[in-house]
C-alpha positions as CSV (number, residue, x, y, z in Angstrom):
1,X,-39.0,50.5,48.2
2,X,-40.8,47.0,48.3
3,X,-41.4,44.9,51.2
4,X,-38.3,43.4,52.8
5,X,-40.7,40.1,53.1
6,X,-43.3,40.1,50.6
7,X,-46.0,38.1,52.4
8,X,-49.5,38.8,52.8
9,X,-49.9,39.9,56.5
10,X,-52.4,39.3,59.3
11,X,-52.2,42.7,61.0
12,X,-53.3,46.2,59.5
13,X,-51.1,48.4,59.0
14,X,-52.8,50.8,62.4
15,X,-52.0,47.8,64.4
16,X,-48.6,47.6,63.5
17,X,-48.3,51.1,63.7
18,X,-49.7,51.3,67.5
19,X,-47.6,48.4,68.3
20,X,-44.3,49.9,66.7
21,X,-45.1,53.6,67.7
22,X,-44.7,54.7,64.1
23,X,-46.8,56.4,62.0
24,X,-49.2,53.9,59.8
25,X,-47.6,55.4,56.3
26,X,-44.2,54.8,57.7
27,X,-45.7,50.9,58.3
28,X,-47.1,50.6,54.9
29,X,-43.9,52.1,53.0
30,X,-41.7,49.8,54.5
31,X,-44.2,46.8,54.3
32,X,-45.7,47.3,50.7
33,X,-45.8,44.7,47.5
34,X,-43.7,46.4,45.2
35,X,-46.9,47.6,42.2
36,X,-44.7,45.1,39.7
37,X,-45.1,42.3,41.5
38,X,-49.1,43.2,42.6
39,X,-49.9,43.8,38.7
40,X,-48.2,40.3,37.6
41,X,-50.5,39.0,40.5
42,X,-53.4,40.4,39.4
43,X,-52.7,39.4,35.6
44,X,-51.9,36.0,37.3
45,X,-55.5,35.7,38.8
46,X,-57.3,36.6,35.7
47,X,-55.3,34.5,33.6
48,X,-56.5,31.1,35.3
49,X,-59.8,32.5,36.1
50,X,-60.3,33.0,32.0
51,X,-58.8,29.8,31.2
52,X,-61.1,28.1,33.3
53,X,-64.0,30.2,32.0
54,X,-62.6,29.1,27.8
55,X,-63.2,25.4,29.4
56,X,-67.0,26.1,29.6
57,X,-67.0,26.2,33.4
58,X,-69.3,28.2,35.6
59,X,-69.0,30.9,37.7
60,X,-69.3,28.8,40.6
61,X,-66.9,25.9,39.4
62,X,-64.0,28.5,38.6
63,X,-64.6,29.3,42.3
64,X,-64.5,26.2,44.0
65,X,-61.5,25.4,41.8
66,X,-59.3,28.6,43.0
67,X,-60.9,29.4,46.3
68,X,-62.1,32.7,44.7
69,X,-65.5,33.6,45.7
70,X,-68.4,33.3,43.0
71,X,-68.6,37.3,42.8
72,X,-64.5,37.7,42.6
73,X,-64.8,35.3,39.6
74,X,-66.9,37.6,38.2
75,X,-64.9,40.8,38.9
76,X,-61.9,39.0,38.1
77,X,-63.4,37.7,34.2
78,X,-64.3,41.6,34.1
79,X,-61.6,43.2,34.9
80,X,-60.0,40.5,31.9
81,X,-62.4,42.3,29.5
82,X,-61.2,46.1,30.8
83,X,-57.8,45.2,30.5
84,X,-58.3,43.7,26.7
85,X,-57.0,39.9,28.0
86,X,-59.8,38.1,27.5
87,X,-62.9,38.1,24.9
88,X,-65.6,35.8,25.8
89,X,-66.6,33.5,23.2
90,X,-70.0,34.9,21.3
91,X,-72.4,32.5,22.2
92,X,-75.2,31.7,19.5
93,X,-78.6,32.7,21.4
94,X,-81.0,29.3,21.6
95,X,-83.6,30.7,19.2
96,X,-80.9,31.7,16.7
97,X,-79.7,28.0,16.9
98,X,-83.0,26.3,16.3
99,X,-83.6,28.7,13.5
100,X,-80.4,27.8,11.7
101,X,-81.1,24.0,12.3
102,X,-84.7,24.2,11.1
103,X,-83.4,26.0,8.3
104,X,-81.0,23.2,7.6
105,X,-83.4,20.7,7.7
């Protein structure tokens, strides 16, 4: 059973349960995000995160443009990896480059 009002709340689930005089499992059954609706949330999260990451921002830039912190925009790019949604581009290291260009020229 999901959450009659899928929100995200202010009070733990102990406080509630003190308050209510219930047990805190009896709380967090009733008040719970169904695990659908958490996973497409999740996938959600990552997707903009990565698209933001294919646009050649930083870190910090994905993080001021979502609210996520610098760190959860880490996580978040690799938990993309773990899950197989995102591949970061293969970047061509600098001393590669200037090989290839001297190479060239």
């Amino acid at each position: 059973m999901g959450a009659l009002n899928p929100r995200r709340r202010k009070r733990t689930a102990r406080e509630v349960a003190a308050r209510a005089g219930v047990s805190e499992r009896t709380v967090r059954a009733i008040a719970a995000e169904p695990r659908a609706e958490y996973l497409a949330r999740a996938k959600a999260r990552r997707a903009r995160v990565t698209a933001l990451r294919d646009q050649g921002l930083t870190y910090k830039q994905i993080a001021e443009a979502t609210g996520e912190t610098r760190d959860a925009v880490g996580y978040l790019i690799y938990e993309a990896r773990q899950h197989g949604e995102w591949d970061e581009p293969q970047r061509v290291h600098a001393s590669a480059a200037r090989r290839v260009l001297k190479a060239a020229f």
